[in-house]
C-alpha positions as CSV (number, residue, x, y, z in Angstrom):
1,X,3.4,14.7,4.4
2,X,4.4,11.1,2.4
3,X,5.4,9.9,6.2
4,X,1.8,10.5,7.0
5,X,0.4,8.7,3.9
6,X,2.9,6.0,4.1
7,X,1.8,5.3,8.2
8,X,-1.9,6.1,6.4
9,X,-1.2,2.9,4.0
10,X,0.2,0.7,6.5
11,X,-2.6,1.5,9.0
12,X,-5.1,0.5,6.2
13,X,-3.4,-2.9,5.5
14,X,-3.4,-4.0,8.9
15,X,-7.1,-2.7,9.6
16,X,-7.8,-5.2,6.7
17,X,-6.1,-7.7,7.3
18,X,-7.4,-7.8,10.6
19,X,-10.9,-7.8,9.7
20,X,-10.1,-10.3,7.2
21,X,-9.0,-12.7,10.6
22,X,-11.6,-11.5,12.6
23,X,-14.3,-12.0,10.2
24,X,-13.1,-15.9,9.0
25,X,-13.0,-16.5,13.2
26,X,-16.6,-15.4,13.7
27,X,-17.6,-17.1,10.8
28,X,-15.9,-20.4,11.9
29,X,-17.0,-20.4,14.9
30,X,-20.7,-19.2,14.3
31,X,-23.5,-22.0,14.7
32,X,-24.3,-22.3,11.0
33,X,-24.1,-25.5,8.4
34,X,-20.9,-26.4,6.8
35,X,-22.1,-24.6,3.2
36,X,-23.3,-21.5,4.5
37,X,-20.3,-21.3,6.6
38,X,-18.1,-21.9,3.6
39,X,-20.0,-19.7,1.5
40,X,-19.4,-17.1,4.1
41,X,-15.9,-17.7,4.2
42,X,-15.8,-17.7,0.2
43,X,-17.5,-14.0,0.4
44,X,-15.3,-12.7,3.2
45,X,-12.2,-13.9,1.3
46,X,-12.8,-12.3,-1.5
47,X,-13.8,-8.8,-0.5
48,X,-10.5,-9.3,1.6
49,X,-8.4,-9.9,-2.0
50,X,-10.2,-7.0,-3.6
51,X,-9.3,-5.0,-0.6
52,X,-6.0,-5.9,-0.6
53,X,-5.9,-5.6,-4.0
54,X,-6.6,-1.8,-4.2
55,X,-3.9,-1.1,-1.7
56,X,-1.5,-2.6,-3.5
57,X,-2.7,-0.4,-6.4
58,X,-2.5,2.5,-3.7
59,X,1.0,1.6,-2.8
60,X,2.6,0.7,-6.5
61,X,0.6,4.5,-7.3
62,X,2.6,6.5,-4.4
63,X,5.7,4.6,-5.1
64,X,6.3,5.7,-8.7
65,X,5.4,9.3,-7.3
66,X,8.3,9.4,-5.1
67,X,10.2,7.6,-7.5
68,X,9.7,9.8,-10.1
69,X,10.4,12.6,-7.3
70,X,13.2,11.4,-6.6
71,X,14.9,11.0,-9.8
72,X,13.7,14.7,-10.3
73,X,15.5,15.5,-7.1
74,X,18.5,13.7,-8.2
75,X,18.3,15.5,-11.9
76,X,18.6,18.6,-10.2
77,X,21.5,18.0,-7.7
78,X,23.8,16.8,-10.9
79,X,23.2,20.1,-12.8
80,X,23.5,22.0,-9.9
81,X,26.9,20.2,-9.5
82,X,27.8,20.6,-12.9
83,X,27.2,24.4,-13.0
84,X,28.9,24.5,-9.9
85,X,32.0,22.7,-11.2
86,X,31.8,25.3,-14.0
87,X,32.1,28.1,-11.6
88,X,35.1,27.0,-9.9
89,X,36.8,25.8,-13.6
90,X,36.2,28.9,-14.9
């Protein structure tokens, strides 16, 4: 299940960032004046950071959740050590 959100994440980024590219290239290369064209660009760019910017939010998010997982996981393997080192003591 996290495989599939990670791939899910990655996927996102690179759909993104690849309209991001695609979107600055049409817009250079569209027949329009130099100040529309860099207004464009301006407007593209920006929608790109905000994008960008939420799935780096989505990313630091699902990392502390398998962080804090993980540390749970690791809590529970040391007591279950410890009890079982109290087993064979005792």
């Amino acid at each position: 299940m996290e495989f599939e959100s990670e791939e899910y994440t990655s996927n996102a980024m690179w759909f993104v960032a690849g309209a991001a590219v695609g979107a600055t290239l049409a817009l250079l290369f569209a027949p329009a004046s130099g100040r529309t064209t860099r207004r464009r660009i301006k407007h593209v760019a920006r929608r790109g950071g905000i994008a960008l910017e939420r799935t780096g939010q989505d990313l630091m998010d699902k990392s502390k959740e398998l962080y804090e997982k993980g540390r749970g996981l690791a809590d529970e393997a040391a007591e279950m050590f410890e009890r079982g080192k109290k087993l064979v003591e005792g």
